[in-house]
C-alpha positions in Angstrom: 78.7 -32.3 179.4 78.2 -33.9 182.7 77.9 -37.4 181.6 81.0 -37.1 179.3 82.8 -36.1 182.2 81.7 -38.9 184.4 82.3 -41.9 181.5 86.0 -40.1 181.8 85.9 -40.8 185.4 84.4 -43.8 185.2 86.9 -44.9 182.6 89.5 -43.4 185.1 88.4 -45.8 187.3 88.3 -48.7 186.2 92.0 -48.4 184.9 92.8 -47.8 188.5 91.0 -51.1 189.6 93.3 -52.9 187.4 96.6 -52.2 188.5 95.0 -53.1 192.1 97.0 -55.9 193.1 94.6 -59.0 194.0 95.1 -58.5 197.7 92.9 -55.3 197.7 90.1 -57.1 196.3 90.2 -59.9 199.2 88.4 -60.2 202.1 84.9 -58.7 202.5 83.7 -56.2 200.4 84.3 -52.8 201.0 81.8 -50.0 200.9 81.1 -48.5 197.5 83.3 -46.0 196.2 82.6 -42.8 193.9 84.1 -44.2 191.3 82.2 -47.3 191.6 79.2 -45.8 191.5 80.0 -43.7 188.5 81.2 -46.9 186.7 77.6 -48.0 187.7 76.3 -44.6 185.6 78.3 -45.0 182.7 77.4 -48.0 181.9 73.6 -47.1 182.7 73.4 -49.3 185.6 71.0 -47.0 187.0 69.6 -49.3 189.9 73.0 -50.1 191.1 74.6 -46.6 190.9 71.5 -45.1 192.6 72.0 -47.9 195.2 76.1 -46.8 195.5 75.4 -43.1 195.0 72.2 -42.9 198.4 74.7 -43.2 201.2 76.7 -41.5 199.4 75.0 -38.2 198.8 73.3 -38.8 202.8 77.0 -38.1 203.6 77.9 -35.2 202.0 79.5 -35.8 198.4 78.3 -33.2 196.1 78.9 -35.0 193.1 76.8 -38.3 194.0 74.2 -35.6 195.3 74.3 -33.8 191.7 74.5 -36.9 189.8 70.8 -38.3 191.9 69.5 -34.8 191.2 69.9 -35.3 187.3 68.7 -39.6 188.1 65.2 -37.9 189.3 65.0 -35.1 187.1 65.3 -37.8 184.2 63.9 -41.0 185.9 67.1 -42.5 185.3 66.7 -46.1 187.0 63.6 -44.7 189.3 60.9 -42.7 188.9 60.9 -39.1 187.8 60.6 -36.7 191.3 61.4 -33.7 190.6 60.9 -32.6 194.5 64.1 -34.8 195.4 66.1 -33.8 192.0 65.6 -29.8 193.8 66.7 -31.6 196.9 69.5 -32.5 195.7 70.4 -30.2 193.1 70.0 -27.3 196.0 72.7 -29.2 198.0 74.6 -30.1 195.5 74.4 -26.2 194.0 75.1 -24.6 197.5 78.8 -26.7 197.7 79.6 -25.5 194.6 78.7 -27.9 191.9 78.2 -26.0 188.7 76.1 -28.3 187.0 73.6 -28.5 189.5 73.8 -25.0 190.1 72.5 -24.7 186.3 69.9 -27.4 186.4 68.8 -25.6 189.9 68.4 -21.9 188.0 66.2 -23.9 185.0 64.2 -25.5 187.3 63.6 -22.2 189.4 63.2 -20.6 185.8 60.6 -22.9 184.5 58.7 -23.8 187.5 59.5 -27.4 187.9 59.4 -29.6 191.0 58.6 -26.0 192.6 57.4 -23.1 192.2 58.7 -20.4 189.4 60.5 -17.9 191.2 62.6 -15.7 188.7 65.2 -14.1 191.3 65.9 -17.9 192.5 66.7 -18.3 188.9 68.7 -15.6 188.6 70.9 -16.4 191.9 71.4 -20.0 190.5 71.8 -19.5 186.9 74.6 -16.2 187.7 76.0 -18.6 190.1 76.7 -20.9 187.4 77.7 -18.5 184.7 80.5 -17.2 187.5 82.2 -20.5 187.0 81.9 -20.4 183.1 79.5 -22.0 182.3 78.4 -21.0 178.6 74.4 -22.1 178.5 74.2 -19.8 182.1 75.4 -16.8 180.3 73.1 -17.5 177.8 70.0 -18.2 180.2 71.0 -14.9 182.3 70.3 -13.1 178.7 67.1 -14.3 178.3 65.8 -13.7 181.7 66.7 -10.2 180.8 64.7 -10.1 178.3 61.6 -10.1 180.9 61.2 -13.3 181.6 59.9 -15.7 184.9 58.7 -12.1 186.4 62.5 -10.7 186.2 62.0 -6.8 184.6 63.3 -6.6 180.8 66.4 -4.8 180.4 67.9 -5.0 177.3 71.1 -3.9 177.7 71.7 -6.3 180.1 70.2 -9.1 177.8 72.8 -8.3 175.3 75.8 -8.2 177.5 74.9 -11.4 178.8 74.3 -12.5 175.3 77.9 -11.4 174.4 79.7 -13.2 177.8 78.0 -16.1 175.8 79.3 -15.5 172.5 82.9 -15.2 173.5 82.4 -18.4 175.1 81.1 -20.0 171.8 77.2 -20.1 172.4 76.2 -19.6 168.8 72.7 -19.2 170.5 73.9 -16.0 171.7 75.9 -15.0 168.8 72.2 -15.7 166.5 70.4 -13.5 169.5 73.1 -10.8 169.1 72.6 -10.5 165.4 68.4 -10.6 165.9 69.3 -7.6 168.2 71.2 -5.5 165.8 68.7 -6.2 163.2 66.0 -5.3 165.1 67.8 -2.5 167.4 66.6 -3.9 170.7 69.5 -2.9 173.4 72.0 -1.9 170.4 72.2 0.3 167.7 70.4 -0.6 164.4 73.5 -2.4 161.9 72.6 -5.0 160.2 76.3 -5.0 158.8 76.7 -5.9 162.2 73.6 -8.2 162.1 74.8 -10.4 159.5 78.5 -10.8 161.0 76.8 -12.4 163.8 74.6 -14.5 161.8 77.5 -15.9 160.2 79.0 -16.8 163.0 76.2 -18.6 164.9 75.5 -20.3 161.4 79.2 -21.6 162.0 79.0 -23.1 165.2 75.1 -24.1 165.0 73.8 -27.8 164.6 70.3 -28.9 163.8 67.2 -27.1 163.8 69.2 -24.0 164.6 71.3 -23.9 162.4 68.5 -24.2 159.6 66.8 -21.5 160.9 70.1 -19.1 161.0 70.6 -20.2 157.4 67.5 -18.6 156.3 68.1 -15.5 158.4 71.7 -15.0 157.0 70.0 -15.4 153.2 67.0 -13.2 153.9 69.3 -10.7 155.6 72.3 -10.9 152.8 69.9 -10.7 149.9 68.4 -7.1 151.3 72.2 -5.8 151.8 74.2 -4.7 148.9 77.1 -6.8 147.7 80.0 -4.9 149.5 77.9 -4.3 153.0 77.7 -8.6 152.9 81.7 -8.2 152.3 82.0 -6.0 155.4 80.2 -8.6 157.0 81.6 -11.4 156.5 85.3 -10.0 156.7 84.2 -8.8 160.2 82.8 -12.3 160.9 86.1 -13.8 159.7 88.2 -11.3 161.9 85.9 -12.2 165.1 86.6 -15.8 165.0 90.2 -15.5 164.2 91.0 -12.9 167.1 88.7 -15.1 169.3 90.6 -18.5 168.1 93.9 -16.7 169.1 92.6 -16.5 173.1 
């Protein structure tokens, strides 16, 4: 996630600083850098990367404008303002940044800092899924499903559901199986069904996966021993074909 990637950088960094011969450090100080600042928010030094990060962002750096847009949205080292975390998600989202193109759809989505507006969603969260980003797939699928005003189509839901699969949203691969148990957007199979409940019970982690554990009981316990077979062979075929890519 975002903050892994910027305690790499910040790591990055500060390896770089040391092989700085004394020299560079002389003299007066020099303007903050990126890296500084991401130093400053990996070691949740909020005030001071917020401080590095302002001018920053004022000038154009889409990463210090993405990384301010998540410091308001979460009232990281200042209060939460979710009017400036749109701010800055929106110009960090329009150069390109897919994280803030995400954040930008959700917020669009959900109606926070401004007002719902589900084809503002859609642009942002599509954006986002164009640069593969796995929870956008996934989000895309469930505004299909007729959600922040966006007309339910579910055959659209469940192709976005799969572009999420096959990127290891097990999410998507529990939403796929829900489908083919319930035939919305797909044939009735719950062969098919439980395949996909295995494999979102193998990825899942907390609450999620509890609850796909009681759907891939319930479901195996109304299927006859060799249809649970099919399934699970098919399950077992899926993840090695897709461990292979």
């Amino acid at each position: 996630n975002l903050k892994h990637l910027i305690k790499f950088a910040a790591a990055a960094a500060v390896f770089v600083l040391t092989l700085m011969p004394p020299s560079c450090h002389a003299g007066s100080e020099p303007p903050a850098s990126l890296a500084d600042a991401l130093v400053g928010y990996a070691k949740l030094d909020y005030v001071a990367a917020h401080r590095m990060l302002s001018p920053l962002a004022d000038d154009g750096d889409a990463v210090a404008q993405e990384i301010l847009g998540f410091m308001h949205a979460h009232g990281e080292g200042i209060p939460r303002n979710d009017a400036a975390a749109i701010r800055w998600f929106t110009l960090a989202a329009t150069a390109g940044r897919v994280e803030a193109q995400f954040e930008l759809g959700r917020m669009y989505r959900d109606g926070i800092g401004v007002t719902a507006d589900g084809d503002a969603a859609l642009f942002w969260l599509r954006r986002a899924a164009d640069q593969g980003k796995t929870d956008a797939y996934y989000a895309v699928g469930e505004l299909y499903l007729g959600q922040s005003g966006i007309p339910a189509d579910p055959a659209a839901a469940s192709e976005w559901f799969f572009r999420a699969a096959e990127h290891g949203s097990a999410e998507a691969m529990y939403n796929i199986g829900l489908r083919y148990a319930e035939g919305q957007g797909v044939p009735r199979d719950e062969i098919e069904a439980l395949m996909w409940f295995d494999l979102a019970y193998g990825d899942a982690i907390g609450s999620l996966h509890e609850t796909i554990a009681r759907a891939r009981i319930a479901l195996a316990e109304r299927l006859m021993p060799m249809q649970v077979q099919m399934a699970l062979n098919r399950s077992r075929d899926w993840a090695r074909n897709h461990a292979a890519q």
